[in-house]
Every structure is written in C-alpha cells, then in structure tokens.
C-alpha positions as CSV (number, residue, x, y, z in Angstrom):
1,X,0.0,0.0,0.0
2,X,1.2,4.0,-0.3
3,X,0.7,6.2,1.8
4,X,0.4,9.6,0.2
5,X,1.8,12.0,2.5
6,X,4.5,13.6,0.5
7,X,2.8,13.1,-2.9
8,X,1.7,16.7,-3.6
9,X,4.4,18.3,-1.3
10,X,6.7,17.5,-4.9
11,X,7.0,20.5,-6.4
12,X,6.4,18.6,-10.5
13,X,3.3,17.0,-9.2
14,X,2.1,20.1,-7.5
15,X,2.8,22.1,-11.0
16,X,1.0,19.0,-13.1
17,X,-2.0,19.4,-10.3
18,X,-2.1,23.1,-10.8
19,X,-1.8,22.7,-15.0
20,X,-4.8,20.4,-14.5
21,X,-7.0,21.8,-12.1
22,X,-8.8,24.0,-13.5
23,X,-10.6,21.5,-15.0
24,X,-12.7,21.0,-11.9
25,X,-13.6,23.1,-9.5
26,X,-12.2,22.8,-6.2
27,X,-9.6,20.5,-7.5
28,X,-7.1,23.7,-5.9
29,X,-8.3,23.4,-3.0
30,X,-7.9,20.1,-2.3
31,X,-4.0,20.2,-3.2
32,X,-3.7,23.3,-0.8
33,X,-4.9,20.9,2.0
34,X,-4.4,17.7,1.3
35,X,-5.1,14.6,3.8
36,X,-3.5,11.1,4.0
37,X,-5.1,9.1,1.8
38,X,-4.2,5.2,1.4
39,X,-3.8,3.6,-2.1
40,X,-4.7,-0.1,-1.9
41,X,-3.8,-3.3,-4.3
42,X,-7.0,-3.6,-7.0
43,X,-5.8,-7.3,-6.8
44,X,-8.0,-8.9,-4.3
45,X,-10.8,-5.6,-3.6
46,X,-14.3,-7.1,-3.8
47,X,-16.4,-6.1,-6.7
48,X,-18.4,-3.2,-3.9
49,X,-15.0,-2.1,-2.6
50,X,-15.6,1.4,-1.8
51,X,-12.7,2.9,-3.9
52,X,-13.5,0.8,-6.8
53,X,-17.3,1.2,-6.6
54,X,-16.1,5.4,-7.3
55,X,-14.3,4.7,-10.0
56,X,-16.5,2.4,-11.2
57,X,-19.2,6.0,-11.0
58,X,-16.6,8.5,-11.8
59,X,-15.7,6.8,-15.0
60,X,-19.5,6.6,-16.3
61,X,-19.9,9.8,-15.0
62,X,-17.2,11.3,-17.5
63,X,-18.5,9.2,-20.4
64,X,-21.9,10.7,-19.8
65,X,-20.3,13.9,-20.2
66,X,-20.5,15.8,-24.0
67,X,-17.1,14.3,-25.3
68,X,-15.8,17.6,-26.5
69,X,-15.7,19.0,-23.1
70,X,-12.6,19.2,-21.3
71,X,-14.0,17.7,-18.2
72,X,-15.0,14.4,-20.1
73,X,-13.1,11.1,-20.4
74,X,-11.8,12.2,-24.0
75,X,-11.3,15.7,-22.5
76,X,-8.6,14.0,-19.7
77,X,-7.4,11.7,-22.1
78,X,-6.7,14.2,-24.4
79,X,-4.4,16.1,-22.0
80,X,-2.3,12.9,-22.0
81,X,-2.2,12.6,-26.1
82,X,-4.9,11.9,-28.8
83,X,-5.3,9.8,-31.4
84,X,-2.1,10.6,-33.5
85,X,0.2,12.2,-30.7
86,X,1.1,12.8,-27.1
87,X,0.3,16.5,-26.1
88,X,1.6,17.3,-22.6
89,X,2.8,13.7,-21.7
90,X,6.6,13.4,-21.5
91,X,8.2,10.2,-22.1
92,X,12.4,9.1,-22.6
93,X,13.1,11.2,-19.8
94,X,13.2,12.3,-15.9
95,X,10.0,14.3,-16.3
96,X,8.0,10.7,-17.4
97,X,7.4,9.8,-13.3
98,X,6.5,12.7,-11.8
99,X,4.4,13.7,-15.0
100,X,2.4,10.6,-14.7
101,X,2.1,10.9,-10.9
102,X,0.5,14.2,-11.0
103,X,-1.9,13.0,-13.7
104,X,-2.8,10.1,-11.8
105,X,-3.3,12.3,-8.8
106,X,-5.9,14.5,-10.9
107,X,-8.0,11.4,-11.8
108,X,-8.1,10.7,-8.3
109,X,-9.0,14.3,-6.6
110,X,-11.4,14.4,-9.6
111,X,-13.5,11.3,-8.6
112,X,-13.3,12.4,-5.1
113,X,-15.3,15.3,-6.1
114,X,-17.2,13.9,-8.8
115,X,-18.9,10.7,-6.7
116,X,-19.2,12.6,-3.1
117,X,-16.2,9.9,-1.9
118,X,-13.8,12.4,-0.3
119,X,-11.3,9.6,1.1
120,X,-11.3,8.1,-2.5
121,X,-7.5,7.0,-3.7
122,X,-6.6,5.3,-6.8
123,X,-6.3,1.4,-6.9
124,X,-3.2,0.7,-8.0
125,X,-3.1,-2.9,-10.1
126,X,0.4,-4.8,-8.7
127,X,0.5,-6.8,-12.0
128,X,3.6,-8.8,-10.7
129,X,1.1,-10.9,-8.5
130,X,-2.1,-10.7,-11.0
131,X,-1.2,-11.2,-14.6
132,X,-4.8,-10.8,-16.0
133,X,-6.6,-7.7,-15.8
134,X,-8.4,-7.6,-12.3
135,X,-12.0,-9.0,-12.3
136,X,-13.3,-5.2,-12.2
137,X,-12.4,-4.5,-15.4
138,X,-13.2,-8.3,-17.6
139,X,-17.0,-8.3,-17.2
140,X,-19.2,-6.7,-19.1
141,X,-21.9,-5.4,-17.2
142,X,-22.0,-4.8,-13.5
143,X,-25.1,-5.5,-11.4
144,X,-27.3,-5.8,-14.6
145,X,-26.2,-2.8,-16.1
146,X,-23.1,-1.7,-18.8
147,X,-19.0,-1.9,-16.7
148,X,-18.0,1.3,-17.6
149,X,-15.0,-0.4,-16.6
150,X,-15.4,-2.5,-19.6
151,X,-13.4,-2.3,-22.8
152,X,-14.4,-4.7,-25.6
153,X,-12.1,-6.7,-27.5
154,X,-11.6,-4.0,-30.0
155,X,-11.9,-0.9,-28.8
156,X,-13.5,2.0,-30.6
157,X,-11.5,1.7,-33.0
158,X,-12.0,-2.2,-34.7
159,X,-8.2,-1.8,-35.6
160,X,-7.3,-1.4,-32.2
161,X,-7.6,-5.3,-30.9
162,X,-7.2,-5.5,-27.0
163,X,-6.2,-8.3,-24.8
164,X,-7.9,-9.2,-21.4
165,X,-4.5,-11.4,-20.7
166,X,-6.8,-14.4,-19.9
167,X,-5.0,-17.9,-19.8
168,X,-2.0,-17.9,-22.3
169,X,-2.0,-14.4,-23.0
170,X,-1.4,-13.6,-19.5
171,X,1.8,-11.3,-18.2
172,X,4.7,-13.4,-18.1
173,X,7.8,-13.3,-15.6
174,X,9.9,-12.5,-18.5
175,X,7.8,-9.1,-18.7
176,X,7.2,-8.3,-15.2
177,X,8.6,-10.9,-12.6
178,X,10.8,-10.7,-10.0
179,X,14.0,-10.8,-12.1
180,X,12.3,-7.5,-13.8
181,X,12.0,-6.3,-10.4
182,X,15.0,-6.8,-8.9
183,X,17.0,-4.9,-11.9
184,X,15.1,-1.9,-11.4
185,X,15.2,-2.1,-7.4
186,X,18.9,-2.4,-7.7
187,X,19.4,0.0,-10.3
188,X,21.2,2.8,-7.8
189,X,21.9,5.5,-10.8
190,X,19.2,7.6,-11.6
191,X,20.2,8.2,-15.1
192,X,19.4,4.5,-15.7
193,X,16.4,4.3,-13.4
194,X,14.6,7.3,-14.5
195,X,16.1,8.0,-18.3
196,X,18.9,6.2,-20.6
197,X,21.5,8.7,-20.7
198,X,24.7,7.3,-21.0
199,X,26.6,7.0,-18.1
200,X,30.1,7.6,-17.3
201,X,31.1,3.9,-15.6
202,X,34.5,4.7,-14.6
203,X,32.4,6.8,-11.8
204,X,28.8,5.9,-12.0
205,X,28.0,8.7,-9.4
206,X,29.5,11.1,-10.6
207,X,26.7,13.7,-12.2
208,X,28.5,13.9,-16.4
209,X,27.6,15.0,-19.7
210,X,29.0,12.8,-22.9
211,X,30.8,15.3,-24.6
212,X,33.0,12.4,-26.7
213,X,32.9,8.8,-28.3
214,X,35.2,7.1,-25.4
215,X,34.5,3.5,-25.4
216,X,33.9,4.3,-21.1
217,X,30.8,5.5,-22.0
218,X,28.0,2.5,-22.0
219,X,24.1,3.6,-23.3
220,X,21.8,2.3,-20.3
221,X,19.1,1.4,-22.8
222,X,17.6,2.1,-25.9
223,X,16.1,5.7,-26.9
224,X,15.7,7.8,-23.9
225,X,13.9,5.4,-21.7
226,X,15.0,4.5,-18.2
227,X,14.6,0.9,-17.1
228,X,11.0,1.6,-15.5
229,X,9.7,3.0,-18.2
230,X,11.2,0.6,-20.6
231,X,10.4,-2.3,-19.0
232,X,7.4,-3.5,-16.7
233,X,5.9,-0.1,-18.0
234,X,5.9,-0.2,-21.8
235,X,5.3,-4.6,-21.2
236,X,2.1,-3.8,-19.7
237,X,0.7,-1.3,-22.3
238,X,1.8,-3.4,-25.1
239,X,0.7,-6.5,-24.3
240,X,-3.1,-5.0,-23.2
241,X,-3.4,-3.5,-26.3
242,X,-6.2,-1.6,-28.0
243,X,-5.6,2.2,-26.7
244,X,-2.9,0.9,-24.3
245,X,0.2,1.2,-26.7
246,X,-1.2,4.3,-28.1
247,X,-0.7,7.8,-27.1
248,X,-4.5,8.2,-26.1
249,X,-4.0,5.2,-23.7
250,X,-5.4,7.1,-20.9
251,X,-9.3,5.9,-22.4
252,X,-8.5,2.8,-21.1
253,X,-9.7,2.7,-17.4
254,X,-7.2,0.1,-16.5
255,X,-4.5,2.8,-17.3
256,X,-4.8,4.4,-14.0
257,X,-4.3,1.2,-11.9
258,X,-1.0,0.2,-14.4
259,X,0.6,3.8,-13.2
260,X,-0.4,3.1,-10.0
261,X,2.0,0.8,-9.8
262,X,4.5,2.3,-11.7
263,X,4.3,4.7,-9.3
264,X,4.5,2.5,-6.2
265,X,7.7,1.1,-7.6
266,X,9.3,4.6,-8.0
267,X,8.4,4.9,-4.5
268,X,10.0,2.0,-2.9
C-alpha cells in the first residue's frame, strides 16, 4: 500500500495538479490541503469495494459527459495525447514519473469530487502478483447494467484489438517478474532508473555529460527510456493492447491502476 503524505508536497506533481486543475472546480483546493489518503492493491478488492465502486461512477460519470468538453473522459485523455500524438505527456526522460504521478493524482482528486467519496484514492493494479486484468475491469456489465470499466475486445476503433491477458496471453515473468524487479530495485543510478543517458562507468556517481565517443561510455538502454519506463511499463501497455500502446492510452480505465503501480515502484 502508499501512503500519500509527501505526494503533492513534490514541487512537479504540485505544477502538473495546478496545470490540470482548472478542470474541476475545487480540485485547488484540495492540493492546498491535502489529507492522508491510502492507495490499496485492486488485486483482491471485492467487486463493492468502496474505492472501486467510485471509479466504477466517476468513470460513467465522465462518459456521460459531451465528449468535446474538457471535463469528459476524451477531455482527460486528451491532456495525455490523442489519437495521432502525445500532447503534454513526456516520455524518454526524468520528467516521465513525476508527470504521470501528477496526472494520476488529478484522476483521483477528480472522482473524489465527482462521486461525493472524499477519502477516495486510486487502486493501483500490482501486476507482478495478478497477470490478468483484475475481475473489475473483464466483465461486461455490472449489477445488470453496462461496466463502464469495460473495454471490448476492439476498442472503438476495430483496428485497435485488446487483450484481457486471460490464460496464455497472460503477463509473463519474462515481462514483469521478479527478475524485472529486482533490476530496477537495484538500479542505484538515476540516469538508468529514470532516463537512458549514458553513463560515465569509470564513476557511476558522478553527475556527467558525454561530450566524446570514449568507449567508457556505456548507453543504459535504448532511446531515452530509463529501465521503468522501458520495462514493466511499456510490457504492460503493449501487451493490453487496444488504446494501451497508443498515445490516447489514458481511455483505457485500467491505465490508471497500471501507473499506479509504476508509481509505487518509484516509490519503494
């Protein structure tokens, strides 16, 4: 579980709060006086978990929303990337985490307001353990009436085929076990953790600049992506599918549980 006591106190994820928070009102507020809240493991929640139950509402809620307003689940989606492009979403470099925490942290301070649960915090998915998308988000209707947690097999867009993980497509330690795990928890320098900047390995600490082609210099990965972000994260997204790999991923409900846990990682 994480306990969110220094989230906001960040200046990034403060500025991403305040870039989104106009979108509803008293979202400012709530990130000039923010309480303790406790994000717990989707994994084993019951179906009527409390926290899931408001997502469960806060996502209908949005799709009931005209679609071209900016306080509508294509509206937040949108401030991640659309169809074609990212927009404010950073990615291949530091800015990715704390980015991503600060959007996840207006999802979350948005359903608190939206369904009336003020102690709501986002499930976070701990897809090492669970390697098919929690129950939550598999069935198609929910007490008799349409999951808004539900994504069909294809999407809205019938190009754009999507994978429930079930049986043999399930996560796979070779995408997100413990050996995955263990790399990144031991991965001391930040400029392999959080980016792929090359690295001076005659003195990993020390803070350096490539400036030459010396053969001391050793890439950390490929593009600009630190081992997080190039591993378990990327894994996940790809091998959902549908708007997952795409730069509108965000439409996807089950995106907010997968940074979740990206973002419990980065904490521990």
């Amino acid at each position: 579980m994480i306990s969110k006591r220094n989230a906001l106190k960040t200046v990034v994820a403060a500025g991403a709060i305040t870039t989104f928070s106009g979108l509803v009102p008293g979202l400012l507020q709530a990130v000039a006086a923010p309480k303790l809240r406790t994000r717990r493991c989707v994994n084993t929640m019951a179906l009527d978990d409390p926290d899931l139950s408001a997502y469960r509402d806060f996502v209908g809620i949005m799709r009931s929303r005209p679609q071209s307003s900016r306080v509508s689940w294509l509206g937040f989606a949108n401030q991640h990337g659309d169809a074609h492009n990212f927009k404010y979403c950073p990615h291949g470099d530091w800015y990715f985490l704390p980015w991503h925490r600060g959007f996840v942290e207006m999802y979350e301070k948005a359903a608190a307001a939206m369904t009336r649960h003020p102690d709501f915090a986002m499930p976070y998915w701990d897809w090492t353990a669970l390697r098919e998308l929690p129950a939550a988000f598999t069935d198609k209707t929910y007490r008799g009436q349409p999951n808004p947690l539900y994504v069909p097999g294809k999407g809205d867009d019938p190009t754009m085929l999507r994978n429930q993980l079930t049986g043999e497509n399930a996560l796979t330690d070779e995408l997100v076990g413990p050996e995955v795990i263990r790399k990144i928890y031991q991965e001391t320098n930040y400029e392999a953790f959080g980016t792929s900047r090359s690295v001076d390995r005659s003195d990993p600490k020390k803070p350096v600049v490539q400036n030459n082609l010396d053969a001391k210099w050793v890439p950390m990965g490929g593009g600009n992506q630190g081992i997080l972000e190039r591993t378990p994260h990327n894994n996940v997204h790809n091998n959902i599918g549908g708007f997952m790999p795409e730069s509108n991923s965000p439409r996807d409900p089950i995106f907010m549980m997968h940074h979740g846990n990206i973002d419990r990682i980065w904490v521990s």
